[in-house]
N, CA, C and O atoms as a GROMACS GRO file, in nm:
protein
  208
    1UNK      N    1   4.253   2.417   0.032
    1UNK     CA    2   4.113   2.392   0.021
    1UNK      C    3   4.052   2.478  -0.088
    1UNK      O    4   3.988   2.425  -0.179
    2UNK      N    5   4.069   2.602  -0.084
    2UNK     CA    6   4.022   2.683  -0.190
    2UNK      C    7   4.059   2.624  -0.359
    2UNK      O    8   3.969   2.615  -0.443
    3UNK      N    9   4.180   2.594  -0.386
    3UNK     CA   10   4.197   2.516  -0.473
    3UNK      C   11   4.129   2.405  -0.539
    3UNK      O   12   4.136   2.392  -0.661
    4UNK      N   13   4.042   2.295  -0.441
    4UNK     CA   14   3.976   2.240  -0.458
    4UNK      C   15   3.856   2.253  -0.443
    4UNK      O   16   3.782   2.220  -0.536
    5UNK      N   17   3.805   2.303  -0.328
    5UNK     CA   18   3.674   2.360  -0.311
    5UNK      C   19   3.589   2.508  -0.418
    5UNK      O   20   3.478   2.513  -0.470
    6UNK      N   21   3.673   2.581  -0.416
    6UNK     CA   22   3.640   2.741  -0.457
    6UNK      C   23   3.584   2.739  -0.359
    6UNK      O   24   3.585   2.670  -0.258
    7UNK      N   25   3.501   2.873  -0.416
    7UNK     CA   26   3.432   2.963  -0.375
    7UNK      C   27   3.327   2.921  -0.243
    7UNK      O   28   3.246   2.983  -0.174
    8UNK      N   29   3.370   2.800  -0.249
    8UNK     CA   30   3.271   2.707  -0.110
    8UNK      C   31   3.357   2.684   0.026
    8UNK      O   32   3.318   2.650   0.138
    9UNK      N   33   3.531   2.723  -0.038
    9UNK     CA   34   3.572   2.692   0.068
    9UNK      C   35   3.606   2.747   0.168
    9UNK      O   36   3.696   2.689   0.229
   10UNK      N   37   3.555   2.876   0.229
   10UNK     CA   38   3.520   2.966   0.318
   10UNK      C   39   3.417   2.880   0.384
   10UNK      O   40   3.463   2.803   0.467
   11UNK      N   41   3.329   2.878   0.370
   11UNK     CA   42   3.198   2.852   0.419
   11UNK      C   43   3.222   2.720   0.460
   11UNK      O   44   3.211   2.707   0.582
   12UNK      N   45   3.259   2.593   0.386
   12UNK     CA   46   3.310   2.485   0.438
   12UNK      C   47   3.375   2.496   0.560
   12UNK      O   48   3.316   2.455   0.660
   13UNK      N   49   3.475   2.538   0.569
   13UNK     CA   50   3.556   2.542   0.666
   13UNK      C   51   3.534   2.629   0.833
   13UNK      O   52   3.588   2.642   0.943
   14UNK      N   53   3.407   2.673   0.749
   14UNK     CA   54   3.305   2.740   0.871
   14UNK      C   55   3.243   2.695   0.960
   14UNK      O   56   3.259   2.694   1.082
   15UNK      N   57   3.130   2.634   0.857
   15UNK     CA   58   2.996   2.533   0.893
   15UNK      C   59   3.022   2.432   0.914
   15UNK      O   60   2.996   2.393   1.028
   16UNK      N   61   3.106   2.309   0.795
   16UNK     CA   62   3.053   2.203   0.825
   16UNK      C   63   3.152   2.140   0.889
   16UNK      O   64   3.275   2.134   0.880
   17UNK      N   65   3.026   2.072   0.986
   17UNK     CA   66   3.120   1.962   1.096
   17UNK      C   67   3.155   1.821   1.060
   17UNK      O   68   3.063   1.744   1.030
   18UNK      N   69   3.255   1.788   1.060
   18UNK     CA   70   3.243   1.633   1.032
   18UNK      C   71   3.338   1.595   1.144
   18UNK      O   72   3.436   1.650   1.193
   19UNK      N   73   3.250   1.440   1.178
   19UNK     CA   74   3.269   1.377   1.216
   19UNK      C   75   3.452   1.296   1.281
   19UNK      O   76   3.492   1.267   1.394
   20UNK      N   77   3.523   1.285   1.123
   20UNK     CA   78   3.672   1.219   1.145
   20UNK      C   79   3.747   1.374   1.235
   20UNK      O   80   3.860   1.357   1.282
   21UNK      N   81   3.688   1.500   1.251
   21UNK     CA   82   3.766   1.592   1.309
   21UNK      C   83   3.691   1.570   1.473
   21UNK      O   84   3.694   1.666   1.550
   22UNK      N   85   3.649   1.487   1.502
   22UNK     CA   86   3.530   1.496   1.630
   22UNK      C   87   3.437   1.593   1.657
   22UNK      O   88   3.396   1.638   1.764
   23UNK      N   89   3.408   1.618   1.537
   23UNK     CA   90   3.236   1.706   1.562
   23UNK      C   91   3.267   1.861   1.540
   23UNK      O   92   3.197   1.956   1.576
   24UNK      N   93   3.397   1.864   1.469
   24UNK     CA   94   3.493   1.982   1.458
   24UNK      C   95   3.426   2.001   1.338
   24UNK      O   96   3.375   1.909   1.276
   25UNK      N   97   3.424   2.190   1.281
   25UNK     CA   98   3.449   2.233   1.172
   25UNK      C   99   3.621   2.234   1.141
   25UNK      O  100   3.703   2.186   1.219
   26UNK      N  101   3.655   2.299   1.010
   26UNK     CA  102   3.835   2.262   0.980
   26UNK      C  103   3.844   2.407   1.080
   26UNK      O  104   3.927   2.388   1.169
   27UNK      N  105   3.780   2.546   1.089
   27UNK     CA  106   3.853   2.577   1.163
   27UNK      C  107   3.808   2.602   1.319
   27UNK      O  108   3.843   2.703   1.379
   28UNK      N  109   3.737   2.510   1.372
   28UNK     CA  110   3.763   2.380   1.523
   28UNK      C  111   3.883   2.380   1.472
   28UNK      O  112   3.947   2.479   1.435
   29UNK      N  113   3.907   2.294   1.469
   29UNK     CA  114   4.032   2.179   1.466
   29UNK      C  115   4.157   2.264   1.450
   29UNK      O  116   4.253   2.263   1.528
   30UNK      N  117   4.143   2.346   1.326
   30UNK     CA  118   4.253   2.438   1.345
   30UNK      C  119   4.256   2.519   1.502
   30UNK      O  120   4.347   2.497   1.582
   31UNK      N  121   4.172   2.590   1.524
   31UNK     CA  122   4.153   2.679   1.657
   31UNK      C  123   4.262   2.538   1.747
   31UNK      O  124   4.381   2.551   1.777
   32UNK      N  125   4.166   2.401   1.774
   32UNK     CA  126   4.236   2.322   1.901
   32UNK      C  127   4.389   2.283   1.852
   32UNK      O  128   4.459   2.227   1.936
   33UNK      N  129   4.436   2.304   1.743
   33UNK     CA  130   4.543   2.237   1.773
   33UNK      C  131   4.587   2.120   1.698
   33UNK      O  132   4.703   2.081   1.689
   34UNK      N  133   4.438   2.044   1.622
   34UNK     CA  134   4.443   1.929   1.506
   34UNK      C  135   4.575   1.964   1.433
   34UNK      O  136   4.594   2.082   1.404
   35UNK      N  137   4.660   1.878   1.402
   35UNK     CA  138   4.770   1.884   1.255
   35UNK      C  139   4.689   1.929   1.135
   35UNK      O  140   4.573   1.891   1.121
   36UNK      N  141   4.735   1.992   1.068
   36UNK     CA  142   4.674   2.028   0.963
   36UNK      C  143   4.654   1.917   0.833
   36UNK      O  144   4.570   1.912   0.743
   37UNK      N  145   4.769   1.830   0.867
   37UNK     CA  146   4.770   1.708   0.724
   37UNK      C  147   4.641   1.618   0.811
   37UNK      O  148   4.597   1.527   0.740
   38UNK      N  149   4.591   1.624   0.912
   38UNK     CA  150   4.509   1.568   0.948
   38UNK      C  151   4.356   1.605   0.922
   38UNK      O  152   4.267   1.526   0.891
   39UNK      N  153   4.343   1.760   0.946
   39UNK     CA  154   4.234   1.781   0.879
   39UNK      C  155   4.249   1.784   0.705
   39UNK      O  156   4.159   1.776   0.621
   40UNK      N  157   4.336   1.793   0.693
   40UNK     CA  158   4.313   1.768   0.520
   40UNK      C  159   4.279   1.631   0.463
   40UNK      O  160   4.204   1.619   0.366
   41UNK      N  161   4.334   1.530   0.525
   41UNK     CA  162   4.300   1.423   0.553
   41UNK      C  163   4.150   1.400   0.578
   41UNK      O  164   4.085   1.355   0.483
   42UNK      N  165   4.085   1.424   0.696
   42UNK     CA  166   3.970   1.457   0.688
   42UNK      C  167   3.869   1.509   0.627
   42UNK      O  168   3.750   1.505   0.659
   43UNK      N  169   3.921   1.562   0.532
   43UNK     CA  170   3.818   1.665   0.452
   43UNK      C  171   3.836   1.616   0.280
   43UNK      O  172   3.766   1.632   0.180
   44UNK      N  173   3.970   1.548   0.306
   44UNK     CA  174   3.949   1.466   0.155
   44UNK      C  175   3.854   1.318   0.178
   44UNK      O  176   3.833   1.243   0.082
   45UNK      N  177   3.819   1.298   0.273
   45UNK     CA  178   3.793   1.168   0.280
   45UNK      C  179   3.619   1.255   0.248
   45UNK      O  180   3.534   1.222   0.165
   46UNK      N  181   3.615   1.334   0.316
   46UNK     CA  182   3.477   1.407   0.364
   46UNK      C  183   3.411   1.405   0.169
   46UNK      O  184   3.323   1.344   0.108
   47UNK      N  185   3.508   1.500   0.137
   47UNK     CA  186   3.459   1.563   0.001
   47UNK      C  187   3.496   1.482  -0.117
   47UNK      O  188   3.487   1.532  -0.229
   48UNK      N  189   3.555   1.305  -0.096
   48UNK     CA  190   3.610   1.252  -0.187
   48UNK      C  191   3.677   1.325  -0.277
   48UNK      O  192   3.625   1.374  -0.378
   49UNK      N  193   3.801   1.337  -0.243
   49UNK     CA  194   3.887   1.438  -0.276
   49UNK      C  195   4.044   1.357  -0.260
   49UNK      O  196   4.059   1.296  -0.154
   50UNK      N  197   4.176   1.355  -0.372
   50UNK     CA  198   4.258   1.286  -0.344
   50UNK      C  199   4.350   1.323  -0.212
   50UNK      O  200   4.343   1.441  -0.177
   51UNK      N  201   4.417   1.254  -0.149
   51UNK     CA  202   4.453   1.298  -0.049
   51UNK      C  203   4.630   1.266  -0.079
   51UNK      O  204   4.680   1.156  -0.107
   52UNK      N  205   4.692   1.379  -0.065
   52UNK     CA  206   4.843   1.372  -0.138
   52UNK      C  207   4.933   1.336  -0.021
   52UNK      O  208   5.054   1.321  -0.038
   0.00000   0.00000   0.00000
C-alpha cells in the first residue's frame, strides 16, 4: 500500500472504511482475519488502483 498510496497510506488503512471489506478499515480486516489478497483487492477497486 505504501508503494502506491505514500504518505497516505498509514492513515488509509486507519480511517477509511469501505464497504467490499464489510464496513472494515484494511486494518479491521487485517485484525479479523480477511486474506490479505482480498483486502488488496478491495482497496484497488476502492482507490482505482491495478490489481496484480
Amino acid at each position: 500500500m505504501r508503494e502506491e498510496l505514500g504518505p497516505l497510506a498509514d492513515s488509509f488503512s486507519r480511517d477509511h472504511v469501505m464497504s467490499d471489506l464489510g464496513g472494515r478499515t484494511v486494518m479491521e480486516a487485517l485484525r479479523d482475519g480477511i486474506d490479505v489478497k482480498d483486502i488488496w483487492a478491495a482497496v484497488a477497486r476502492d482507490r482505482e488502483l491495478p490489481f496484480f
